[in-house]
mmCIF file of the C-alpha atoms, coordinates in Angstrom:
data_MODEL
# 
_entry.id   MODEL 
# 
loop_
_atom_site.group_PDB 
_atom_site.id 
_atom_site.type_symbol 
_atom_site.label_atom_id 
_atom_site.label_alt_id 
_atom_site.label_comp_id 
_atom_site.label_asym_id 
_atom_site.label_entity_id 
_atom_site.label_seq_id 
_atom_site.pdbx_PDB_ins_code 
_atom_site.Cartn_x 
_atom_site.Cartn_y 
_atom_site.Cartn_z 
_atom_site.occupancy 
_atom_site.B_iso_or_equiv 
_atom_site.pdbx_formal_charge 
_atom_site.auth_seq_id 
_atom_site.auth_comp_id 
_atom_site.auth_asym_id 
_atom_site.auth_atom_id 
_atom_site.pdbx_PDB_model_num 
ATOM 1   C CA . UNK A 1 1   ? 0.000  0.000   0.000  1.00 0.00 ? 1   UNK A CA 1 
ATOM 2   C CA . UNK A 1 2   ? 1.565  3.516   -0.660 1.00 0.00 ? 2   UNK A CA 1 
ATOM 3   C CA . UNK A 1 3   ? -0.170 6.482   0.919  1.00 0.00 ? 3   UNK A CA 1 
ATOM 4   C CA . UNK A 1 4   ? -0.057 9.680   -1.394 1.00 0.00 ? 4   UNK A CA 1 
ATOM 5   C CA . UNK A 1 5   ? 0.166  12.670  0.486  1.00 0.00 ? 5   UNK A CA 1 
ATOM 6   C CA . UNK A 1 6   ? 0.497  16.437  -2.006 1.00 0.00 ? 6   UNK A CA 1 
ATOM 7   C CA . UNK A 1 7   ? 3.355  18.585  -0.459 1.00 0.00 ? 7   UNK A CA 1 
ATOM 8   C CA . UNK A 1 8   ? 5.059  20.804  -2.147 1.00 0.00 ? 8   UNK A CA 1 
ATOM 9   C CA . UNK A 1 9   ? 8.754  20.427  -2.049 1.00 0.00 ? 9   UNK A CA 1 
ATOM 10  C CA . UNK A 1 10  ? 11.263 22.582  -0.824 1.00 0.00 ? 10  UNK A CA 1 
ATOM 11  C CA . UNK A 1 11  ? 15.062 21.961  0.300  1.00 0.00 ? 11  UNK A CA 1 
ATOM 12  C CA . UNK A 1 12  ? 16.071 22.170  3.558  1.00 0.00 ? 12  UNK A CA 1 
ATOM 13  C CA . UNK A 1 13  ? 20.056 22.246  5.429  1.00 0.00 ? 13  UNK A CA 1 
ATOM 14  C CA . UNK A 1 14  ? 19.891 19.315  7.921  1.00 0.00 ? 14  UNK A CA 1 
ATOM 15  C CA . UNK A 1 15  ? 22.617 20.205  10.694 1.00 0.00 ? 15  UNK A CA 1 
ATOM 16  C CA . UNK A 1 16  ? 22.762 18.141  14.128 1.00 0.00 ? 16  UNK A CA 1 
ATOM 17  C CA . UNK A 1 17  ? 19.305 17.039  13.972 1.00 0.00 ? 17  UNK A CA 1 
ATOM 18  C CA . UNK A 1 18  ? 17.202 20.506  12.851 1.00 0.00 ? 18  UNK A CA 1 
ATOM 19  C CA . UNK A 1 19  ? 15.742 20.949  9.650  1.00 0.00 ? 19  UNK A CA 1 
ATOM 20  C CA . UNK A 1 20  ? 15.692 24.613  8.661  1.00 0.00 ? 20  UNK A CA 1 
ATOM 21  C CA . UNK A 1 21  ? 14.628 25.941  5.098  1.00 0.00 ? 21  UNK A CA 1 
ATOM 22  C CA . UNK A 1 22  ? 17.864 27.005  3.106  1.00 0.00 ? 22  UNK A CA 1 
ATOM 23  C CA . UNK A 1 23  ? 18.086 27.419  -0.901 1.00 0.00 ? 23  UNK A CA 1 
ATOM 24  C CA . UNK A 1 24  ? 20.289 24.746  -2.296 1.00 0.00 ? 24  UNK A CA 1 
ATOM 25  C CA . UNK A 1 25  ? 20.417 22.368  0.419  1.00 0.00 ? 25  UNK A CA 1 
ATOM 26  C CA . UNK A 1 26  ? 19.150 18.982  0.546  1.00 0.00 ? 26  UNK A CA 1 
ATOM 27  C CA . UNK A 1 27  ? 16.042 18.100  -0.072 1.00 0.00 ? 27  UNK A CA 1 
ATOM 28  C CA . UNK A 1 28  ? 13.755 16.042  2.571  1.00 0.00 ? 28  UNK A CA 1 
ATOM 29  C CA . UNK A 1 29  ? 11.980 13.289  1.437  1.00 0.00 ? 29  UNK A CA 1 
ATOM 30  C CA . UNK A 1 30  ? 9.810  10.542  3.403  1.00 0.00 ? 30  UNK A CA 1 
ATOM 31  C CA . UNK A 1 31  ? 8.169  7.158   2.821  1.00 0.00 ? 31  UNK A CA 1 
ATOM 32  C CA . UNK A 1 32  ? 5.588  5.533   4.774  1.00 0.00 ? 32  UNK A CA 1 
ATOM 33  C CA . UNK A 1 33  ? 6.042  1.951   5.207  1.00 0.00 ? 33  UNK A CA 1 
ATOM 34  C CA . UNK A 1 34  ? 3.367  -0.129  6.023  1.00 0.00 ? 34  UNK A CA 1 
ATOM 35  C CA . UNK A 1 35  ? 4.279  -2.514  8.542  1.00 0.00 ? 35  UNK A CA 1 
ATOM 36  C CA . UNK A 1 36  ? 3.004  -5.079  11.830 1.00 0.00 ? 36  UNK A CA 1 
ATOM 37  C CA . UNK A 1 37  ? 3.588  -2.697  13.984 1.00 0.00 ? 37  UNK A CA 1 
ATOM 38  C CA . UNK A 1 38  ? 1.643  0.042   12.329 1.00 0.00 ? 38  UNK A CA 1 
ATOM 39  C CA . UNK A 1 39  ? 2.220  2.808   9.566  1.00 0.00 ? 39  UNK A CA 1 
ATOM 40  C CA . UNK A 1 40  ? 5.998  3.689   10.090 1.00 0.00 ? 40  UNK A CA 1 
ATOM 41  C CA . UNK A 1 41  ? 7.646  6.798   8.601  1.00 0.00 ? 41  UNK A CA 1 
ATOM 42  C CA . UNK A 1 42  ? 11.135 6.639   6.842  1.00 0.00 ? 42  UNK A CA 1 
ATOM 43  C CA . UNK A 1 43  ? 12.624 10.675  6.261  1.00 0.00 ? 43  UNK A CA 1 
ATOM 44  C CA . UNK A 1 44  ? 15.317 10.973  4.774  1.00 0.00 ? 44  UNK A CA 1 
ATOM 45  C CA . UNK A 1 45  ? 17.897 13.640  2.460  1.00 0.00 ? 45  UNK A CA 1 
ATOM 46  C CA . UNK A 1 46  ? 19.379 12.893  -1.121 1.00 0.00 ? 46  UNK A CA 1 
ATOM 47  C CA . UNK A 1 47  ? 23.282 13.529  -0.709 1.00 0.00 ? 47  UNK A CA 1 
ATOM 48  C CA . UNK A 1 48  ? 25.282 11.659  -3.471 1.00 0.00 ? 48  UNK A CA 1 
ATOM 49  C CA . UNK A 1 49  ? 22.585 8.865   -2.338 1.00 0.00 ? 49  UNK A CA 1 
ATOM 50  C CA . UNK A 1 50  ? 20.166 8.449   0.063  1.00 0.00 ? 50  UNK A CA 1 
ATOM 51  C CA . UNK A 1 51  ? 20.515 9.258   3.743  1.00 0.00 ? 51  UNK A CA 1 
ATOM 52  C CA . UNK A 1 52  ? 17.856 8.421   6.607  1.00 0.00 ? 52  UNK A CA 1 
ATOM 53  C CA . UNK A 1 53  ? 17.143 11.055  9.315  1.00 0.00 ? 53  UNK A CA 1 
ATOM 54  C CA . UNK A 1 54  ? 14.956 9.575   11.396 1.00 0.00 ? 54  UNK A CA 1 
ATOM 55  C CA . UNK A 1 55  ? 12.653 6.797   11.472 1.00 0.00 ? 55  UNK A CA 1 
ATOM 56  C CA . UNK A 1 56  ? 9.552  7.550   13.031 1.00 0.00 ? 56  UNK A CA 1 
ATOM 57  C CA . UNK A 1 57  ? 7.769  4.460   14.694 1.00 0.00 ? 57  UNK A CA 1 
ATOM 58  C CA . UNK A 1 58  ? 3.697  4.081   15.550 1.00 0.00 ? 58  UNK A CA 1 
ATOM 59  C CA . UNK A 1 59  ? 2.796  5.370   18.987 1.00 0.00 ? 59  UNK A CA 1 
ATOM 60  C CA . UNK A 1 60  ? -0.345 6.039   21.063 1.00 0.00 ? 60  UNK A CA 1 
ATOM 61  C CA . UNK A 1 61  ? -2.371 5.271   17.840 1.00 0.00 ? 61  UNK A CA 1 
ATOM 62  C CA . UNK A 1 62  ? -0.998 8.595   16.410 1.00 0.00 ? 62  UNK A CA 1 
ATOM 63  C CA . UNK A 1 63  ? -0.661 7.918   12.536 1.00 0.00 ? 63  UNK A CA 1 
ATOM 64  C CA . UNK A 1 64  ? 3.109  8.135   10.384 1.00 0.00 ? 64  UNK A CA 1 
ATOM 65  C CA . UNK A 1 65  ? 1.692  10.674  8.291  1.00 0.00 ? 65  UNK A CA 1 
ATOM 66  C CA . UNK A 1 66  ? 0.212  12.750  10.982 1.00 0.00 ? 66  UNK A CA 1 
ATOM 67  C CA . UNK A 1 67  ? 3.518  12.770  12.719 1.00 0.00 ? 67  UNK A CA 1 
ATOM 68  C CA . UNK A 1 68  ? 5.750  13.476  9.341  1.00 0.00 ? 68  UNK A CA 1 
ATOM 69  C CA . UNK A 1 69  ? 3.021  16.313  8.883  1.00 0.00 ? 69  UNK A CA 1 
ATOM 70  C CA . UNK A 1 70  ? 3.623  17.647  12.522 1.00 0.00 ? 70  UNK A CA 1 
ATOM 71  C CA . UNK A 1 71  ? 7.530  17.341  12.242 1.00 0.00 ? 71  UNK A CA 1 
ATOM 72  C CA . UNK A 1 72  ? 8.343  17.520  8.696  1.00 0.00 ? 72  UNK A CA 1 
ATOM 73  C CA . UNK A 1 73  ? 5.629  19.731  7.050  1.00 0.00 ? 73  UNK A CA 1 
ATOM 74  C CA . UNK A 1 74  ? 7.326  20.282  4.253  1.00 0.00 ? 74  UNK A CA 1 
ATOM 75  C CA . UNK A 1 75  ? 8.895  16.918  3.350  1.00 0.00 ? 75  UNK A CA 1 
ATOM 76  C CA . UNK A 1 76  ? 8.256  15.141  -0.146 1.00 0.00 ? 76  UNK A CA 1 
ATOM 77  C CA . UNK A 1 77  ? 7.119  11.766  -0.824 1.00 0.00 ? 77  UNK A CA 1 
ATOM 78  C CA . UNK A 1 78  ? 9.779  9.694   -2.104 1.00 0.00 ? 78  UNK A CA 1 
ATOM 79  C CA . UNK A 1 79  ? 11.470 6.957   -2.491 1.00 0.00 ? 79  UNK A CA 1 
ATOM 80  C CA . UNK A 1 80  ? 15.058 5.500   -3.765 1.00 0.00 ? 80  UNK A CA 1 
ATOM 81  C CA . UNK A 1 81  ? 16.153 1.695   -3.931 1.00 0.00 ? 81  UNK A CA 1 
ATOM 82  C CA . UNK A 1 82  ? 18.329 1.953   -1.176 1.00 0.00 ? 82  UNK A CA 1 
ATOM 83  C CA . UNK A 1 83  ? 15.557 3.259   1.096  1.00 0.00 ? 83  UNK A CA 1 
ATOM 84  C CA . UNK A 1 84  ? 13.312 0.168   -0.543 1.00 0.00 ? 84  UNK A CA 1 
ATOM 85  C CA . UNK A 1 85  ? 16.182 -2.624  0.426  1.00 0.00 ? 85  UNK A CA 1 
ATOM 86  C CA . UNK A 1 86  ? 16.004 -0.846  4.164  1.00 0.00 ? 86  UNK A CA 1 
ATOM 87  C CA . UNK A 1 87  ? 12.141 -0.918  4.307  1.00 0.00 ? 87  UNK A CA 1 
ATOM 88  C CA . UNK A 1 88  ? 12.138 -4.548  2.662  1.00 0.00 ? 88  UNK A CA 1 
ATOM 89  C CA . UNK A 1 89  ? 14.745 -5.691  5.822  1.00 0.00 ? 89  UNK A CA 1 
ATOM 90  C CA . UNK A 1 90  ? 12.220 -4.115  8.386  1.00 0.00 ? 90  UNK A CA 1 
ATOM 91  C CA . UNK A 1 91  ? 9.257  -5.910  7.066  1.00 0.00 ? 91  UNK A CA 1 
ATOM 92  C CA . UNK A 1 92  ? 11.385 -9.244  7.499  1.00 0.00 ? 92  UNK A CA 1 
ATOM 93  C CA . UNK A 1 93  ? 12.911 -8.618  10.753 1.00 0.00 ? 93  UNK A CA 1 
ATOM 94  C CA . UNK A 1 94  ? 8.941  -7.883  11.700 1.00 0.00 ? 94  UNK A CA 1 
ATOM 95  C CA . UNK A 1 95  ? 7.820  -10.904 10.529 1.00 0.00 ? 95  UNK A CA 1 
ATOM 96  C CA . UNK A 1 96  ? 10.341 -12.395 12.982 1.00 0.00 ? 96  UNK A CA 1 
ATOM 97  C CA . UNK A 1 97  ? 13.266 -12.973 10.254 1.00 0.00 ? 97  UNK A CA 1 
ATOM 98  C CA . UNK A 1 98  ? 16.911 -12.744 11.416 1.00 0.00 ? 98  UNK A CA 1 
ATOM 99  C CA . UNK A 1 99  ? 18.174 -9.723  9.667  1.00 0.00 ? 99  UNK A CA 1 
ATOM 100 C CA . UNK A 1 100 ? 21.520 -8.045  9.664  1.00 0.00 ? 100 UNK A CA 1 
ATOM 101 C CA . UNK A 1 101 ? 20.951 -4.062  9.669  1.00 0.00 ? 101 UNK A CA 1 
ATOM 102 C CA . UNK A 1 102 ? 23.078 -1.728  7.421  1.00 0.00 ? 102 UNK A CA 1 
ATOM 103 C CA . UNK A 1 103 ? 24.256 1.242   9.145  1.00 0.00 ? 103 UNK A CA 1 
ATOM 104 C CA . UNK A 1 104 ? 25.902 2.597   5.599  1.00 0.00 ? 104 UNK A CA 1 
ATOM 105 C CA . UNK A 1 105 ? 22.500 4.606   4.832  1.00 0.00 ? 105 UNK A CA 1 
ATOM 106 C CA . UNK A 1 106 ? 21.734 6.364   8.229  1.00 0.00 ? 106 UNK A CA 1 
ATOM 107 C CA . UNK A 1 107 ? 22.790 10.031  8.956  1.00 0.00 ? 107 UNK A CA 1 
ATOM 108 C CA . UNK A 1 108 ? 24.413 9.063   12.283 1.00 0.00 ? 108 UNK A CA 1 
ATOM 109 C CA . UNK A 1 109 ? 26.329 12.425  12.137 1.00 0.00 ? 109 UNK A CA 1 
ATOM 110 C CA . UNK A 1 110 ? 22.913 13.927  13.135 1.00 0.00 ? 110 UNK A CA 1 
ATOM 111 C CA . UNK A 1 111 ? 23.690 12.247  16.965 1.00 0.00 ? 111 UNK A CA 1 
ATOM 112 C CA . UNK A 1 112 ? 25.937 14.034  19.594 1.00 0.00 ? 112 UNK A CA 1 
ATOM 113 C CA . UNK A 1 113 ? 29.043 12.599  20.315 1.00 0.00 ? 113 UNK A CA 1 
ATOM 114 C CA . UNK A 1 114 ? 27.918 10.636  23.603 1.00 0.00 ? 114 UNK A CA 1 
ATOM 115 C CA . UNK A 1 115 ? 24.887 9.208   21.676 1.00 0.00 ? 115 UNK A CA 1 
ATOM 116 C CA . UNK A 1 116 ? 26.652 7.957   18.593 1.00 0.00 ? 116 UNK A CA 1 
ATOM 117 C CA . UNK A 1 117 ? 28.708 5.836   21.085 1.00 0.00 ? 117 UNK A CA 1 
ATOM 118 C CA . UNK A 1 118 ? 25.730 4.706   22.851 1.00 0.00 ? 118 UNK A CA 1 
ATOM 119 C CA . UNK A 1 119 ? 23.771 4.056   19.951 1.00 0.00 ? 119 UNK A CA 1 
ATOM 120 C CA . UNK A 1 120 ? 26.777 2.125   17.923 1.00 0.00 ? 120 UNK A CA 1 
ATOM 121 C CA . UNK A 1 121 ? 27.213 -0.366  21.566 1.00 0.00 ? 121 UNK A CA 1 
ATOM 122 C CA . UNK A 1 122 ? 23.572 -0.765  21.525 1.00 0.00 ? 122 UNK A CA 1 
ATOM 123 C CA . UNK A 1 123 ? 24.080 -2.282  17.956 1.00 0.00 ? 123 UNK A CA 1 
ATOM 124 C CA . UNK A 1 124 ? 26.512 -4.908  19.059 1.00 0.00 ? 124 UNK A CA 1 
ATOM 125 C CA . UNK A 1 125 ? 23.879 -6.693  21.133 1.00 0.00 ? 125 UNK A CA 1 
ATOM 126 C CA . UNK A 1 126 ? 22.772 -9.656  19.868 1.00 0.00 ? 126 UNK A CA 1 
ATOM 127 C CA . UNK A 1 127 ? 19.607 -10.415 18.965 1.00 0.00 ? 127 UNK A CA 1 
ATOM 128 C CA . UNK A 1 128 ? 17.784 -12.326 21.976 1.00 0.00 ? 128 UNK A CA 1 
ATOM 129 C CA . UNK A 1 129 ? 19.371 -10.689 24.594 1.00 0.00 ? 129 UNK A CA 1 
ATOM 130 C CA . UNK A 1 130 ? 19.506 -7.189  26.782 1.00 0.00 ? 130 UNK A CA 1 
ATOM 131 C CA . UNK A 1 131 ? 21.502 -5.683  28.609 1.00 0.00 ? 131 UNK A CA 1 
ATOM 132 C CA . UNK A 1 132 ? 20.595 -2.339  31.810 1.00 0.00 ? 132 UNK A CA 1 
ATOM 133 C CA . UNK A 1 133 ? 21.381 0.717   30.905 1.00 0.00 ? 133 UNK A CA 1 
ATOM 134 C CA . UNK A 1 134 ? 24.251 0.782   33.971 1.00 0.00 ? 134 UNK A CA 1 
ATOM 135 C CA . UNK A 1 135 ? 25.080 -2.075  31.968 1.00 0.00 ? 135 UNK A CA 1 
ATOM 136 C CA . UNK A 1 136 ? 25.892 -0.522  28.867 1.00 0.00 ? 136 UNK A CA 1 
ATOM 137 C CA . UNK A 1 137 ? 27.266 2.304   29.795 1.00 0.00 ? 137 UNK A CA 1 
ATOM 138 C CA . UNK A 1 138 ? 29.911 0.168   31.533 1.00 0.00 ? 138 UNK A CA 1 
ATOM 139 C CA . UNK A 1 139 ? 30.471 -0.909  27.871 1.00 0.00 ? 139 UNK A CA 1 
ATOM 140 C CA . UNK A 1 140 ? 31.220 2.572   26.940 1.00 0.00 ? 140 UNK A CA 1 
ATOM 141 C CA . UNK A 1 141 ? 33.411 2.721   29.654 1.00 0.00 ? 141 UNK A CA 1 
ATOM 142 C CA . UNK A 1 142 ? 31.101 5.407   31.565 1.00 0.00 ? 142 UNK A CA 1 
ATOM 143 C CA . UNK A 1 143 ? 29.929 3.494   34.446 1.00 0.00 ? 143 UNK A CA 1 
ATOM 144 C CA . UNK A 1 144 ? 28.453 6.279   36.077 1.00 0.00 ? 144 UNK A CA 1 
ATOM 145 C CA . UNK A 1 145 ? 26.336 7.534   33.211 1.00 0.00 ? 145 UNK A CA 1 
ATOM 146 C CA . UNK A 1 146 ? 23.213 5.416   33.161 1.00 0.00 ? 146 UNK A CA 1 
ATOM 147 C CA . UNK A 1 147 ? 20.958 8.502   33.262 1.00 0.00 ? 147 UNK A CA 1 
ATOM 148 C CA . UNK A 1 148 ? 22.763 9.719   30.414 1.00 0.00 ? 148 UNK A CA 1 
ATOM 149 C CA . UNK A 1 149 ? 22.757 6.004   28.574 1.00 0.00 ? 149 UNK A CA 1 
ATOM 150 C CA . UNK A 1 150 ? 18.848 6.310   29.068 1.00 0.00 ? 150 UNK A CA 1 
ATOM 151 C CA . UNK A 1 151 ? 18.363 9.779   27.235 1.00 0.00 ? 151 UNK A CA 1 
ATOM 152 C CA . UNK A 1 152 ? 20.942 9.105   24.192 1.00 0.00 ? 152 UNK A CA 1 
ATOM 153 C CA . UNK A 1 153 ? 18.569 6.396   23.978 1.00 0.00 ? 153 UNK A CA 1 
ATOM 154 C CA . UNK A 1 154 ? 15.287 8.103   24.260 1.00 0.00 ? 154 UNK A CA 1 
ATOM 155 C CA . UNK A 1 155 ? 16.437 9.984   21.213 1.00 0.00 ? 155 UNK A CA 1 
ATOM 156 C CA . UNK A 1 156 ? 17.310 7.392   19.182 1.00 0.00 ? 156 UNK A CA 1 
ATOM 157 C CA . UNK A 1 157 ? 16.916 8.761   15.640 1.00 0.00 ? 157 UNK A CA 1 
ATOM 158 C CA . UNK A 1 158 ? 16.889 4.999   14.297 1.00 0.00 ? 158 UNK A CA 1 
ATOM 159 C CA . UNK A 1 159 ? 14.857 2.429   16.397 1.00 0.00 ? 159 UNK A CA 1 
ATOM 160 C CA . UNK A 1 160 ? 14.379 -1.045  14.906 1.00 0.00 ? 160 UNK A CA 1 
ATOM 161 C CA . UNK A 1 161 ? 17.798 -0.480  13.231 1.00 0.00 ? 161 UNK A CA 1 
ATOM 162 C CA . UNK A 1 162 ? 19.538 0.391   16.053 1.00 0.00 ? 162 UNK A CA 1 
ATOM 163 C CA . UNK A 1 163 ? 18.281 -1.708  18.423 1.00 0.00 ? 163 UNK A CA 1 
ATOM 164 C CA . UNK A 1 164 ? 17.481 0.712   21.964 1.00 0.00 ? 164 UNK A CA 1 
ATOM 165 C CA . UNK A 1 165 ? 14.894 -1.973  22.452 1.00 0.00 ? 165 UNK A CA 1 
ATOM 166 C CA . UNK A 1 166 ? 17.229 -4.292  23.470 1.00 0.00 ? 166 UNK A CA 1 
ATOM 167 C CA . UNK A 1 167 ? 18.718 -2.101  26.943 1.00 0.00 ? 167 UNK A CA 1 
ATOM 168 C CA . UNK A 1 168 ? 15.935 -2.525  29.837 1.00 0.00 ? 168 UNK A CA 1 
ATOM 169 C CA . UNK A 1 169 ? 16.006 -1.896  33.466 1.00 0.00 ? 169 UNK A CA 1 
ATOM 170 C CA . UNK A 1 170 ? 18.453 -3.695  35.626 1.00 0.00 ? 170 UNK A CA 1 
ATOM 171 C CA . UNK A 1 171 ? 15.693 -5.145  37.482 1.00 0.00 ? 171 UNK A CA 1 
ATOM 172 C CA . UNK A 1 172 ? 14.181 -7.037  34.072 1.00 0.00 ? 172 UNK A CA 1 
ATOM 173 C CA . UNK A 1 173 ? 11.495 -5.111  33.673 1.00 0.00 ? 173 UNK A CA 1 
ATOM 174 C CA . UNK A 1 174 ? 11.446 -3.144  29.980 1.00 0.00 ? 174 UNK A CA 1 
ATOM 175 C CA . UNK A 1 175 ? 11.325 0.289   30.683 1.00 0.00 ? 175 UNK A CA 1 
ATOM 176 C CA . UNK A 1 176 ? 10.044 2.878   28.562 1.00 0.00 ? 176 UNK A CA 1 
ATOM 177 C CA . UNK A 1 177 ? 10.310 2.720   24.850 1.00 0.00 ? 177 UNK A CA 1 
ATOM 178 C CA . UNK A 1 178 ? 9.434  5.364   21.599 1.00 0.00 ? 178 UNK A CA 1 
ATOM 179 C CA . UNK A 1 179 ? 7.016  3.450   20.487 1.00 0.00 ? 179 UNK A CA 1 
ATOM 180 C CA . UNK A 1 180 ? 5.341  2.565   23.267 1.00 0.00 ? 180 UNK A CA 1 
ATOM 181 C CA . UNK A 1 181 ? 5.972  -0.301  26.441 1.00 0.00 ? 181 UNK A CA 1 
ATOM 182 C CA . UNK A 1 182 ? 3.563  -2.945  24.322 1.00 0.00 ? 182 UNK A CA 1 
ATOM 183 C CA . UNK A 1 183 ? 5.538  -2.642  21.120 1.00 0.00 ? 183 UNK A CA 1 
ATOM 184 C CA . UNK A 1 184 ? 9.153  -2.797  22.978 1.00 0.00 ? 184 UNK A CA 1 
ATOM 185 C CA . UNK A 1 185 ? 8.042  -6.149  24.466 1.00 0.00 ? 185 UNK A CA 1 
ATOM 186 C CA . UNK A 1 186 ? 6.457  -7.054  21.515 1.00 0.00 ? 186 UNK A CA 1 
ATOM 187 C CA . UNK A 1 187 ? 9.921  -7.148  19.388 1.00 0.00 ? 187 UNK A CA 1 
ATOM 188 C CA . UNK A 1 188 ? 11.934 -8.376  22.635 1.00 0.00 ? 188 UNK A CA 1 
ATOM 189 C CA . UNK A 1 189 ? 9.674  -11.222 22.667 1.00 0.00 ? 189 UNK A CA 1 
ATOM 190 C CA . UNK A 1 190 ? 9.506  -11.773 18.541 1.00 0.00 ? 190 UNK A CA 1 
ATOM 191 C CA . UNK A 1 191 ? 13.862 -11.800 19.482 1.00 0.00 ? 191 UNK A CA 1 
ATOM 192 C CA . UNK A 1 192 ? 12.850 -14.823 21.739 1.00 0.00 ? 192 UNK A CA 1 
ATOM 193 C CA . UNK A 1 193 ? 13.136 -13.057 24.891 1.00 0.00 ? 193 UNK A CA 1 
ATOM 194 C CA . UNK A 1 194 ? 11.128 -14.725 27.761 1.00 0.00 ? 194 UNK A CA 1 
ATOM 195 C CA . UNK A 1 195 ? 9.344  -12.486 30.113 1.00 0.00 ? 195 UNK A CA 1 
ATOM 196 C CA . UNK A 1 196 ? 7.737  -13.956 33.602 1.00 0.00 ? 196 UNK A CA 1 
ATOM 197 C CA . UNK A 1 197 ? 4.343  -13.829 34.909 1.00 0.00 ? 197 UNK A CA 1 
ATOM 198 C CA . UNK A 1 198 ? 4.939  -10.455 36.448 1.00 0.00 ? 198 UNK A CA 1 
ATOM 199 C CA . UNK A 1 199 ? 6.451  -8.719  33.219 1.00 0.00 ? 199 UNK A CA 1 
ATOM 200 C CA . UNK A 1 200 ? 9.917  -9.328  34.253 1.00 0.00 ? 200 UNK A CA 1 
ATOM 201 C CA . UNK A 1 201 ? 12.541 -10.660 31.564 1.00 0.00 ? 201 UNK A CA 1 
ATOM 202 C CA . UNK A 1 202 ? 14.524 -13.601 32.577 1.00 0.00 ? 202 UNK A CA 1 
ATOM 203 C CA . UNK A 1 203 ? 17.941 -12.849 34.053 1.00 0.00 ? 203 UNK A CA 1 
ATOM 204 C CA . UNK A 1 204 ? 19.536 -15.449 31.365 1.00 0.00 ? 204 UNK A CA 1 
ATOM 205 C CA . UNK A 1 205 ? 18.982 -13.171 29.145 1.00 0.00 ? 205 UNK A CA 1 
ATOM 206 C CA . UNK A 1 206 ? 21.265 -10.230 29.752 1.00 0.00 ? 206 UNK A CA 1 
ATOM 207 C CA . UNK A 1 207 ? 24.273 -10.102 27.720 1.00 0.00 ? 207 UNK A CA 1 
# 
């Protein structure tokens, strides 16, 4: 299914995660991507090739294109065969397929310094397994910067992808999650994660 949605184009500069209107620049494209989770959004810039900005995941039954309307009002419908292998690879890993993730296409420039690291650790954990955020930011060798681990995730430009579904609460329960509580236990259970009776994940599980 592909949603058609009449905006006019314009080009943007896309520095450190804003989006301001400049002549010349880059222009900002989305695509909606119909998926089980929900309408997803997929924005992304046009550089020598394609670049994605931000994926924008289903939450509180708020719509993709309602949300690319709200924070990209001026973005174009598009699409580019790069975007369409990344879109294909999230349809499979939703359908519970193994599926190794690209980083090549995403604008991970856009993230702070701190983030980035946090962001590229949380991409090294395997699939069926978590790890607290205390725990990973002993991986980035900043033990003392769980708080911190917790809101470089939070903003996580590239969910699914980069997999900030995968760092819970050191006491096994889930934690909060972009897209919602339901949806983050939802893929950590589609990863094979077990979860007891009272919502907590199983302590073989950490990584």
């Amino acid at each position: 299914m592909t949603i058609h949605h009449n905006i006019t184009k314009k080009t943007y500069t896309y520095n450190g995660g804003e989006v301001k209107k400049k002549p010349g620049s880059f222009p900002l494209y989305y695509r909606v991507l119909p998926s089980a989770l929900g309408d997803m959004g997929i924005i992304w810039i046009k550089r020598d090739g394609p670049s994605i900005i931000h994926i924008i995941l289903p939450e509180g039954g708020a719509e993709a294109i309602a949300r690319i309307d709200e924070n990209y009002p001026e973005a174009s419908e598009d699409s580019h065969e790069k975007i369409d292998e990344m879109c294909e690879k999230i349809v499979r890993y939703l359908a519970g397929e193994p599926v190794r993730f690209s980083m090549t296409f995403l604008d991970i420039d856009r993230c702070y310094d701190f983030q980035k690291k946090v962001l590229l650790k949380s991409a090294e954990i395997p699939r069926g397994r978590i790890i607290s955020y205390g725990g990973l930011a002993e991986k980035i060798f900043a033990p003392c910067a769980s708080r911190a681990v917790g809101t470089a995730l939070a903003r996580n430009p590239f969910p699914i992808i980069l997999p900030c579904h995968r760092v819970v609460k050191a006491s096994g329960y889930p934690g909060q999650y972009g897209g919602g509580a339901d949806t983050k236990k939802r893929l950590l259970e589609m990863e094979g994660v077990l979860f007891d009776d009272g919502g907590k994940i199983e302590g073989r599980f950490f990584w």
